[in-house]
N, CA, C and O atoms as a printed pandas DataFrame, in Angstrom:
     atom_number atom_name residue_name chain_id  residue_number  x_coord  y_coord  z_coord
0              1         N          UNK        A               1   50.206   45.575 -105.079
1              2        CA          UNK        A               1   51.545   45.379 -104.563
2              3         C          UNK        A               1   51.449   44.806 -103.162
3              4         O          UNK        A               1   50.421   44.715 -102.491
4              5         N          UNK        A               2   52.275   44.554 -102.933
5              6        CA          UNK        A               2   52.253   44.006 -101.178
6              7         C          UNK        A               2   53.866   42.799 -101.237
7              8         O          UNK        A               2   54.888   42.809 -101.923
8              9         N          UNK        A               3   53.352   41.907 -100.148
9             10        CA          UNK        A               3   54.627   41.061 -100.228
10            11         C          UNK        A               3   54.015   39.615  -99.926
11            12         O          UNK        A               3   52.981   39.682  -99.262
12            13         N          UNK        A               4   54.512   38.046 -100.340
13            14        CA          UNK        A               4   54.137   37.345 -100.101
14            15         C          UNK        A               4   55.352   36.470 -100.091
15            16         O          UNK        A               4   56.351   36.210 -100.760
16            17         N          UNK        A               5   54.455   36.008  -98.460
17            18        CA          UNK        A               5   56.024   34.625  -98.115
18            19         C          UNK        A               5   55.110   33.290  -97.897
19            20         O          UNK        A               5   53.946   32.953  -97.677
20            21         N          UNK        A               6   56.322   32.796  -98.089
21            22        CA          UNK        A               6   55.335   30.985  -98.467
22            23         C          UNK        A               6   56.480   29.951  -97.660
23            24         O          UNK        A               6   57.663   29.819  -97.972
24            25         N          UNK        A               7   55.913   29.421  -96.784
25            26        CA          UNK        A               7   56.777   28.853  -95.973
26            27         C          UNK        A               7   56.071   27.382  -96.119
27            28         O          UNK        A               7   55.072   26.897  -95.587
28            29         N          UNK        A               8   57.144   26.813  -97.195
29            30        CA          UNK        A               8   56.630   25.169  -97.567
30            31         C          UNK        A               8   56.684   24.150  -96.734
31            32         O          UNK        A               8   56.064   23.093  -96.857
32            33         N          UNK        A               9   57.562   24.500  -95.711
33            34        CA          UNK        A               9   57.196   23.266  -94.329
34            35         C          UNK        A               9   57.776   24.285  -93.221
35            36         O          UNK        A               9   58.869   24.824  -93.046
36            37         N          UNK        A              10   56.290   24.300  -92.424
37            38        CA          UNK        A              10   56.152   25.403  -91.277
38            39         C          UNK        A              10   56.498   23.080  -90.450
39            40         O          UNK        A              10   55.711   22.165  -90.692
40            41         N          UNK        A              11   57.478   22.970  -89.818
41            42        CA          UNK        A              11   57.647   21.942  -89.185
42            43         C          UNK        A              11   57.209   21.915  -87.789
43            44         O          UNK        A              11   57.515   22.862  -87.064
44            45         N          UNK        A              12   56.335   20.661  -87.204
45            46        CA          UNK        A              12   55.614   20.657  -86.121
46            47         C          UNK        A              12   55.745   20.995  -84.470
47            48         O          UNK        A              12   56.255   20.120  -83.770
48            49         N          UNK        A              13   55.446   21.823  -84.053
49            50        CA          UNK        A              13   55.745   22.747  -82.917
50            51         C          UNK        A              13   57.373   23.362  -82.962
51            52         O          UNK        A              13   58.337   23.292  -82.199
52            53         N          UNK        A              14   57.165   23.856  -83.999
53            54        CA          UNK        A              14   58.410   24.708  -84.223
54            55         C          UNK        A              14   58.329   26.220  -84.534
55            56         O          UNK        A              14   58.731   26.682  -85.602
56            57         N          UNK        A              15   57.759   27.005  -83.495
57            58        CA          UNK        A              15   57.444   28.013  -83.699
58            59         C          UNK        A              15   58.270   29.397  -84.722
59            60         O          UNK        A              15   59.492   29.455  -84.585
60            61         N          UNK        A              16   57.632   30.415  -85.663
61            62        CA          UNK        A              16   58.260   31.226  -86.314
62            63         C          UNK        A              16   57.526   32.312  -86.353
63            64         O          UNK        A              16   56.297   32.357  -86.294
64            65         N          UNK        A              17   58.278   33.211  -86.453
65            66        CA          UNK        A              17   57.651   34.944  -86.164
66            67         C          UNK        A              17   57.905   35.200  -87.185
67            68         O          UNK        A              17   58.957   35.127  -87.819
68            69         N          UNK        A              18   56.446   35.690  -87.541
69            70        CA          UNK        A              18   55.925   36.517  -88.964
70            71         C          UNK        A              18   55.889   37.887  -89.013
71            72         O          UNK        A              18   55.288   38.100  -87.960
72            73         N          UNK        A              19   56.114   39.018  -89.508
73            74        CA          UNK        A              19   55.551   40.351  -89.361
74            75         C          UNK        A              19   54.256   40.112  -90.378
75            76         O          UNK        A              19   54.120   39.339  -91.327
76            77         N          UNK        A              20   53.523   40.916  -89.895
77            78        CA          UNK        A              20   52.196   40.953  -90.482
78            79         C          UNK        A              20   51.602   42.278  -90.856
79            80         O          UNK        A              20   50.534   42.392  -91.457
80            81         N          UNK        A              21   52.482   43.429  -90.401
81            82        CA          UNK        A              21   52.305   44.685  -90.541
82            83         C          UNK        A              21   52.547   45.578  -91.929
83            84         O          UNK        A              21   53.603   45.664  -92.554
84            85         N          UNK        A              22   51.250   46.231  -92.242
85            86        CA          UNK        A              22   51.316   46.902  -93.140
86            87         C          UNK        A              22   50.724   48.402  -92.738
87            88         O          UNK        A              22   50.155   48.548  -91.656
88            89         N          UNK        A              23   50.880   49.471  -93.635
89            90        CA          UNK        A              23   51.361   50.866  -93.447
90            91         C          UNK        A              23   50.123   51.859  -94.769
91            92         O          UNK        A              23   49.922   53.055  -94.980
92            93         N          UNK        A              24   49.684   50.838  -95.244
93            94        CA          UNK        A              24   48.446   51.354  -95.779
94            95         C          UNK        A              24   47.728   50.394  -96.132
95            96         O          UNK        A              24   48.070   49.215  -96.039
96            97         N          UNK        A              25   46.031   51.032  -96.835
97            98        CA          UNK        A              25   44.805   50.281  -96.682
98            99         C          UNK        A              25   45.189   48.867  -97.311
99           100         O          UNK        A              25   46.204   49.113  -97.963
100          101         N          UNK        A              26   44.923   47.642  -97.434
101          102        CA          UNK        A              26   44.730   46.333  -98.155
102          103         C          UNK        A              26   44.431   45.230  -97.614
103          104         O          UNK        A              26   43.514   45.220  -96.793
104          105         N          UNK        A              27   45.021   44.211  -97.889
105          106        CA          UNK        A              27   44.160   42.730  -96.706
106          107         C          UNK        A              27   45.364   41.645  -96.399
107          108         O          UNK        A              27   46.339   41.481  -97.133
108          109         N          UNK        A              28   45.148   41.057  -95.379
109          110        CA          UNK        A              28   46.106   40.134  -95.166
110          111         C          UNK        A              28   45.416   38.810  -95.821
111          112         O          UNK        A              28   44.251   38.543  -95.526
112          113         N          UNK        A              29   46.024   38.136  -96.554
113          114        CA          UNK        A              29   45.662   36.548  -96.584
114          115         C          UNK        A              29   46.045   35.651  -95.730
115          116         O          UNK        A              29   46.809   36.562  -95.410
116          117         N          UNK        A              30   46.310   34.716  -94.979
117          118        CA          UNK        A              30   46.680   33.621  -94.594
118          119         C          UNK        A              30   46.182   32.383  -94.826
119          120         O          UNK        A              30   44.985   32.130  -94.695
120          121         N          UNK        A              31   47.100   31.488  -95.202
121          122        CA          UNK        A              31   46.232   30.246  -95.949
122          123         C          UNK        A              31   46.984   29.427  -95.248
123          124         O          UNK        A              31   48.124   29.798  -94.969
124          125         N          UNK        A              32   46.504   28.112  -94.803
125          126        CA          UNK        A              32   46.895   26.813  -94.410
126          127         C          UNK        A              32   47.127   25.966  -96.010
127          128         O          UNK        A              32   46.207   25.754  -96.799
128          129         N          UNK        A              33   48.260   25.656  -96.179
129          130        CA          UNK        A              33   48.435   24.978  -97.350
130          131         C          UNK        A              33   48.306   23.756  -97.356
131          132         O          UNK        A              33   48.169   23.098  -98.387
132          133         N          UNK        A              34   48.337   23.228  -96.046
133          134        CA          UNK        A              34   49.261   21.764  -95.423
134          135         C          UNK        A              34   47.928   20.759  -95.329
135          136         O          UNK        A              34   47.021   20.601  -96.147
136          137         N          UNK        A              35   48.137   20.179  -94.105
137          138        CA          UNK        A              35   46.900   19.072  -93.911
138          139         C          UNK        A              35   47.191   19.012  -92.688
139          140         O          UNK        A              35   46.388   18.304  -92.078
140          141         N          UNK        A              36   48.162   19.539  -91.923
141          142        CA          UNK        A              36   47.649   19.391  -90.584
142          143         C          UNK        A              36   47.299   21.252  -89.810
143          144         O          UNK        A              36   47.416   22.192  -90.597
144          145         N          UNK        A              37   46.915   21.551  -88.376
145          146        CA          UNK        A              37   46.342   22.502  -88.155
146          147         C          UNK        A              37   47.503   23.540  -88.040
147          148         O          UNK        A              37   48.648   23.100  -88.144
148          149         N          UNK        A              38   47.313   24.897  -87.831
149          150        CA          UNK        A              38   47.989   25.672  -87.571
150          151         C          UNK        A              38   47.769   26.464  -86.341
151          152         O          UNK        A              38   46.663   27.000  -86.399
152          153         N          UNK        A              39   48.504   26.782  -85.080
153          154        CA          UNK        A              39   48.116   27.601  -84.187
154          155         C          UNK        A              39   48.780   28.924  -84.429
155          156         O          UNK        A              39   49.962   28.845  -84.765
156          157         N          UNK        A              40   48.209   30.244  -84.317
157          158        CA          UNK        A              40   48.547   31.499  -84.690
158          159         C          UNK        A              40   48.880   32.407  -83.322
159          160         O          UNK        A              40   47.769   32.524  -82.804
160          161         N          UNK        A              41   49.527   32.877  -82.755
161          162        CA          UNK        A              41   49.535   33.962  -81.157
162          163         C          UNK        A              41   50.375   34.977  -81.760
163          164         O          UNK        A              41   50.831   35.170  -82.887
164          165         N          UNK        A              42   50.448   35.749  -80.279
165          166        CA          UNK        A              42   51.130   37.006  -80.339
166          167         C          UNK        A              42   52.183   36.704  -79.136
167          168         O          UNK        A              42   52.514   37.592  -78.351
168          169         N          UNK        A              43   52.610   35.559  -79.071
169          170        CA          UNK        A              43   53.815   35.596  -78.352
170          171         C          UNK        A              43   53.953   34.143  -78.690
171          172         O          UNK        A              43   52.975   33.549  -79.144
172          173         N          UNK        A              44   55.719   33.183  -78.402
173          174        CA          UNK        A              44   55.802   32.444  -78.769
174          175         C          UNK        A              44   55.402   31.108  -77.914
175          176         O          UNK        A              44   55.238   30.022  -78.470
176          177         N          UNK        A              45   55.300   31.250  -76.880
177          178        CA          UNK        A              45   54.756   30.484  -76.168
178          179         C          UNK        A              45   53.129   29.825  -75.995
179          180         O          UNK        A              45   52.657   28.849  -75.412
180          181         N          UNK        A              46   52.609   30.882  -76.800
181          182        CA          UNK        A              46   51.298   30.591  -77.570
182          183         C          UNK        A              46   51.012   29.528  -78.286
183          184         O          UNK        A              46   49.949   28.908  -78.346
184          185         N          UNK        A              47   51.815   29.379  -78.721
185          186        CA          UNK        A              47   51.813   28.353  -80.121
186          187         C          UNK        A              47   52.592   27.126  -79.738
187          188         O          UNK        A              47   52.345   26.248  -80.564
188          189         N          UNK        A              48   53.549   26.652  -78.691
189          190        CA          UNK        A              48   54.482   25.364  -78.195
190          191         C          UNK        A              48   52.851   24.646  -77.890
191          192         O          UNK        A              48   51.888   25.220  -77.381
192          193         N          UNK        A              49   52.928   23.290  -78.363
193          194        CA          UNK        A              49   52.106   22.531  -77.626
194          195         C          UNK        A              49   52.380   22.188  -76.063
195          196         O          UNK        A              49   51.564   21.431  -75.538
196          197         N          UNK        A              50   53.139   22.531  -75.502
197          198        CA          UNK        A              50   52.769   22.286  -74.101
198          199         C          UNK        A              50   52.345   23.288  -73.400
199          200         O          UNK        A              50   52.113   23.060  -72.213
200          201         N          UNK        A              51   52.179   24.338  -73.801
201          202        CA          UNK        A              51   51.912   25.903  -73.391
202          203         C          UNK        A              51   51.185   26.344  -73.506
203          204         O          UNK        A              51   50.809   27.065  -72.582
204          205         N          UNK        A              52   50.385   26.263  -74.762
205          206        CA          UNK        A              52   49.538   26.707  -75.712
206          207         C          UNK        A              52   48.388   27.065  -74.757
207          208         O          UNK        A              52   48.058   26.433  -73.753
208          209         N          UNK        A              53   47.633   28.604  -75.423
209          210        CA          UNK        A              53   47.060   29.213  -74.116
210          211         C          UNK        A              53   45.803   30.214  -75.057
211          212         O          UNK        A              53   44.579   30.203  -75.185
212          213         N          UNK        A              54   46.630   30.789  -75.426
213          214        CA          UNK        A              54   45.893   32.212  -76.267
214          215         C          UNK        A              54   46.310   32.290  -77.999
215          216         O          UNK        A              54   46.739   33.280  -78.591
216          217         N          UNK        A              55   46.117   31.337  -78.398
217          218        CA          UNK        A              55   45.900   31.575  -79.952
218          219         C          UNK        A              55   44.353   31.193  -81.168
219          220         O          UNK        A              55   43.210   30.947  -80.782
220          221         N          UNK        A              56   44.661   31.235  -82.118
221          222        CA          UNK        A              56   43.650   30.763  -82.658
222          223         C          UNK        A              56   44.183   29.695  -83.837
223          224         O          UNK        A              56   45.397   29.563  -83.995
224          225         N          UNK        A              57   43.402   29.071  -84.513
225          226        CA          UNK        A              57   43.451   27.830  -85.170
226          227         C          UNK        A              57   42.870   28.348  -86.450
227          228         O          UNK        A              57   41.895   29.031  -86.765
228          229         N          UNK        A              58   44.484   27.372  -87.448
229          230        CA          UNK        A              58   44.522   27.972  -88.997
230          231         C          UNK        A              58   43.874   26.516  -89.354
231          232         O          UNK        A              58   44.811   25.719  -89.387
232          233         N          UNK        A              59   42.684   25.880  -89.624
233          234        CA          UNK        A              59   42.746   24.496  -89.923
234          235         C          UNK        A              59   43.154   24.273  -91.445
235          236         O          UNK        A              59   43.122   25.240  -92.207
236          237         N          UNK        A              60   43.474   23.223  -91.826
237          238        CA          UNK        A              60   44.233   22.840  -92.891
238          239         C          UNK        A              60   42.937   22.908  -94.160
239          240         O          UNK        A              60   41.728   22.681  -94.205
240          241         N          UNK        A              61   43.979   23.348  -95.074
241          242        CA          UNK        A              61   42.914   24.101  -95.883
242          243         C          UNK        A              61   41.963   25.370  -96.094
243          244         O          UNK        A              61   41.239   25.714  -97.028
244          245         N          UNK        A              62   42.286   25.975  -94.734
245          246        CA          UNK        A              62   41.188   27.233  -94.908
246          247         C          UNK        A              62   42.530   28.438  -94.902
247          248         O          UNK        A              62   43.684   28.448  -94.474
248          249         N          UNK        A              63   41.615   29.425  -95.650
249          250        CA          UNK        A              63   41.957   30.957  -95.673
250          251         C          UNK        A              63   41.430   31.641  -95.414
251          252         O          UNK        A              63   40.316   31.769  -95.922
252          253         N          UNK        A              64   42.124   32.947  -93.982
253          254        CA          UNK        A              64   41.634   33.956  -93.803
254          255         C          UNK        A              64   41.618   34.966  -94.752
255          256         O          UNK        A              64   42.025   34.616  -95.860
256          257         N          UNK        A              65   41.242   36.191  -94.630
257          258        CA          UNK        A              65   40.665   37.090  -95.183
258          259         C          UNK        A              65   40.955   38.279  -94.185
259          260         O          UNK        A              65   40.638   37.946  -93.044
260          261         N          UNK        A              66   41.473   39.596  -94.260
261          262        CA          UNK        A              66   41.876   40.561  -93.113
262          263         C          UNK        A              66   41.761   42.059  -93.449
263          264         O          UNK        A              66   42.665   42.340  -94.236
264          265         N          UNK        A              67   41.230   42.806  -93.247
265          266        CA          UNK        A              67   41.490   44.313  -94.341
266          267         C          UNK        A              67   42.221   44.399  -93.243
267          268         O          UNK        A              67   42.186   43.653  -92.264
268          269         N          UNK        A              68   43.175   45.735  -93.510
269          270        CA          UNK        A              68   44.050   45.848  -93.202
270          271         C          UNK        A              68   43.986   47.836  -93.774
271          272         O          UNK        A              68   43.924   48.153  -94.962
272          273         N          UNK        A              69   44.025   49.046  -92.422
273          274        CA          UNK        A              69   44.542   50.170  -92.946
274          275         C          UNK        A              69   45.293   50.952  -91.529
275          276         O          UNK        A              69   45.771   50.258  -90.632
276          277         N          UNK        A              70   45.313   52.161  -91.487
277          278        CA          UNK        A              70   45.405   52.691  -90.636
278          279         C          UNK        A              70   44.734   52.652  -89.482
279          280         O          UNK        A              70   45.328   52.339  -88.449
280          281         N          UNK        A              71   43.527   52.933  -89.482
281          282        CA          UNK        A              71   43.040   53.140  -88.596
282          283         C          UNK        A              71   41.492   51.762  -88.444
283          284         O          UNK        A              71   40.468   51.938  -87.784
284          285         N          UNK        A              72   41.785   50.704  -89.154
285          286        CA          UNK        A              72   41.213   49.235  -89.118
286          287         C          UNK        A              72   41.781   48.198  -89.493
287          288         O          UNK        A              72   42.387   48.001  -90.546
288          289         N          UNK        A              73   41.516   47.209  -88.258
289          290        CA          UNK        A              73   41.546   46.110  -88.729
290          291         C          UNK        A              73   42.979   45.589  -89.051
291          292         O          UNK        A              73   43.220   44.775  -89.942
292          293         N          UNK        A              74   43.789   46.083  -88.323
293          294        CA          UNK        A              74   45.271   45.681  -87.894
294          295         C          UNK        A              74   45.225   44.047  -87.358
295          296         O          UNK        A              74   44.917   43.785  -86.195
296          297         N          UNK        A              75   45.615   42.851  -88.486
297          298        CA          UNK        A              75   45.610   41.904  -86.845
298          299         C          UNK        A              75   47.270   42.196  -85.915
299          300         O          UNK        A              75   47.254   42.249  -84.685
300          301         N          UNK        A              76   48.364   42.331  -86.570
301          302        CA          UNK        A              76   49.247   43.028  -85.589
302          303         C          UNK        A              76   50.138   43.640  -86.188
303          304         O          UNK        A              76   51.072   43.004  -86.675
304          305         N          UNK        A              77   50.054   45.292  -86.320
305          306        CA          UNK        A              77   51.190   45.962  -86.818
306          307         C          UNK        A              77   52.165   46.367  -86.026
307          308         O          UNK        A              77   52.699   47.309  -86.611
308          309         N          UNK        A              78   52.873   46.110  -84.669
309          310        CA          UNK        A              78   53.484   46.881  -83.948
310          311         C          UNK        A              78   54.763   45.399  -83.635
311          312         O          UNK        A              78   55.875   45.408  -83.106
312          313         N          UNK        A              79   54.019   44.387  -84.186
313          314        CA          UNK        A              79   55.246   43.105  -83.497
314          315         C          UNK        A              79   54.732   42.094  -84.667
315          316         O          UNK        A              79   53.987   42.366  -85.609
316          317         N          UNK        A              80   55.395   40.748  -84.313
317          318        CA          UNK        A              80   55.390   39.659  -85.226
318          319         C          UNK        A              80   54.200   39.143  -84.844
319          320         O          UNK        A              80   53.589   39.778  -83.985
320          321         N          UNK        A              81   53.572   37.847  -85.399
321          322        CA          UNK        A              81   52.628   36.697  -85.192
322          323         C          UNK        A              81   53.867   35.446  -85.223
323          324         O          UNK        A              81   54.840   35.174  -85.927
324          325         N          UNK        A              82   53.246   34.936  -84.121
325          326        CA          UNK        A              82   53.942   33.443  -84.031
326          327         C          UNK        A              82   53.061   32.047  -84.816
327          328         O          UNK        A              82   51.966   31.551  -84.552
328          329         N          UNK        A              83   53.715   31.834  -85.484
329          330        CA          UNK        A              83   52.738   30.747  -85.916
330          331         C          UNK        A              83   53.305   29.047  -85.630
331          332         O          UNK        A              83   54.525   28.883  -85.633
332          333         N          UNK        A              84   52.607   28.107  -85.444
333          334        CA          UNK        A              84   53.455   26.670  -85.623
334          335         C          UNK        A              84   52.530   25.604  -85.513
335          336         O          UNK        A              84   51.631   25.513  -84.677
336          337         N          UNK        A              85   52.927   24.470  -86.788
337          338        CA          UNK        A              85   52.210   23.566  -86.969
338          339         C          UNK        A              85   51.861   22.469  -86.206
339          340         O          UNK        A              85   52.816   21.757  -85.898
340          341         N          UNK        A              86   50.595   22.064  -85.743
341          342        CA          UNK        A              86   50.338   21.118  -84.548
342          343         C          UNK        A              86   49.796   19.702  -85.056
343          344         O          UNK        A              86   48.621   19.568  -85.395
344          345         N          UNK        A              87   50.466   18.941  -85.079
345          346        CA          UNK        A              87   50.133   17.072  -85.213
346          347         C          UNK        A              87   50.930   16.653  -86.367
347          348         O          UNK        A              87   50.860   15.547  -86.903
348          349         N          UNK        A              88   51.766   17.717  -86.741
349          350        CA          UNK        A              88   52.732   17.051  -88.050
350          351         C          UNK        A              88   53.052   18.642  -88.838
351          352         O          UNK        A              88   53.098   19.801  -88.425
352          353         N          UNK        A              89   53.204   18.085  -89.959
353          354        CA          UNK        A              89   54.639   19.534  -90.564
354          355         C          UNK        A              89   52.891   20.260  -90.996
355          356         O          UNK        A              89   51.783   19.870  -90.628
356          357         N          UNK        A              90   53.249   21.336  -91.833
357          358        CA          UNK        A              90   52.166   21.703  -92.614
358          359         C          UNK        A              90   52.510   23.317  -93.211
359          360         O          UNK        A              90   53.094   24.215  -92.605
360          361         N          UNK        A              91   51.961   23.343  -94.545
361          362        CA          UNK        A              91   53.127   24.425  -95.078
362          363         C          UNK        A              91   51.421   25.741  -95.298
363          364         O          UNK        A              91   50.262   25.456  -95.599
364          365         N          UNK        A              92   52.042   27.051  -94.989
365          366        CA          UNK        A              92   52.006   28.444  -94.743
366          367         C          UNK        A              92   52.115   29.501  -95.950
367          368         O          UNK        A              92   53.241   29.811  -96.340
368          369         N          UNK        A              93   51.061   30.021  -96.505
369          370        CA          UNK        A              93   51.237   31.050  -97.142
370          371         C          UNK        A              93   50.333   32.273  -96.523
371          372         O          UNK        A              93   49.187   32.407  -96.094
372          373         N          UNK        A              94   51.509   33.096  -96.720
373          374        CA          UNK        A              94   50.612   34.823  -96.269
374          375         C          UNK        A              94   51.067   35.810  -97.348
375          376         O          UNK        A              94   52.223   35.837  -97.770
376          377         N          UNK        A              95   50.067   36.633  -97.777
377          378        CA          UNK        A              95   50.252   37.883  -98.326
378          379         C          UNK        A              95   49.256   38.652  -98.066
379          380         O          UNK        A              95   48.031   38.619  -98.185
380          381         N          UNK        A              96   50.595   39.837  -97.421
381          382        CA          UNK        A              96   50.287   41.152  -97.082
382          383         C          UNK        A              96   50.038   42.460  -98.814
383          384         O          UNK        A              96   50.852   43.012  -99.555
384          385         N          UNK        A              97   48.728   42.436  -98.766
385          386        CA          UNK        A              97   48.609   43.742 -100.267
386          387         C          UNK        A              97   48.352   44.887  -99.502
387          388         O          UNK        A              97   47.825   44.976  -98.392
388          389         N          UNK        A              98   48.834   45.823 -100.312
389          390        CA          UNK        A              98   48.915   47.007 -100.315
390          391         C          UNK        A              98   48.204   48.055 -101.135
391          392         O          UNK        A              98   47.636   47.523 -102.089
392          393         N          UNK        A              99   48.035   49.414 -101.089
393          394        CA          UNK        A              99   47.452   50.250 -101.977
394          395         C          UNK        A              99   49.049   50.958 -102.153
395          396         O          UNK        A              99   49.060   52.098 -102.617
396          397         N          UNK        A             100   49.750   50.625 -101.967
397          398        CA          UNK        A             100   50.963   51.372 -102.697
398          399         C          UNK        A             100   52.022   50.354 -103.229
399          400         O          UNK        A             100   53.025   50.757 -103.819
């Protein structure tokens, strides 16, 4: 079980807040669907190309991999992830699984 959102055009430096938080053991996916890169932060100013400071890079085509429980391996349960596509549109899938 879990939940999965699929955002078919994450459009270029147009930042959007994801929750990413889950409440028991499982894994986050994140996949770059698109062809151009993805920048990922924890605030939104992270991710504007003129700002851009403290995030990391979804490149097009790859998928993370995340366990995810209580007490590991949270990438952020307490707030959103900002994500937004850099050099053109590029489309976003995440699913959050669950053990319940």
């Amino acid at each position: 079980m879990g939940r999965i959102i699929r955002i078919a055009t994450l459009a270029e430096n147009d930042p959007v807040a994801i929750d990413l938080g889950g409440r028991t053991p499982g894994k986050i996916l994140i996949r770059n669907a698109g062809s151009n890169d993805i920048f990922v932060g924890y605030d939104r100013s992270d991710v504007l190309a003129s700002t851009a400071s403290n995030y990391f890079t979804v490149e097009a085509g790859i998928t993370y991999v995340f366990d995810i429980s209580p007490q590991v391996g949270y990438v952020n349960q307490f707030s959103q992830m900002w994500m937004a596509a850099q050099g053109g549109s590029s489309s976003l899938e995440v699913w959050v699984t669950s053990g319940n």
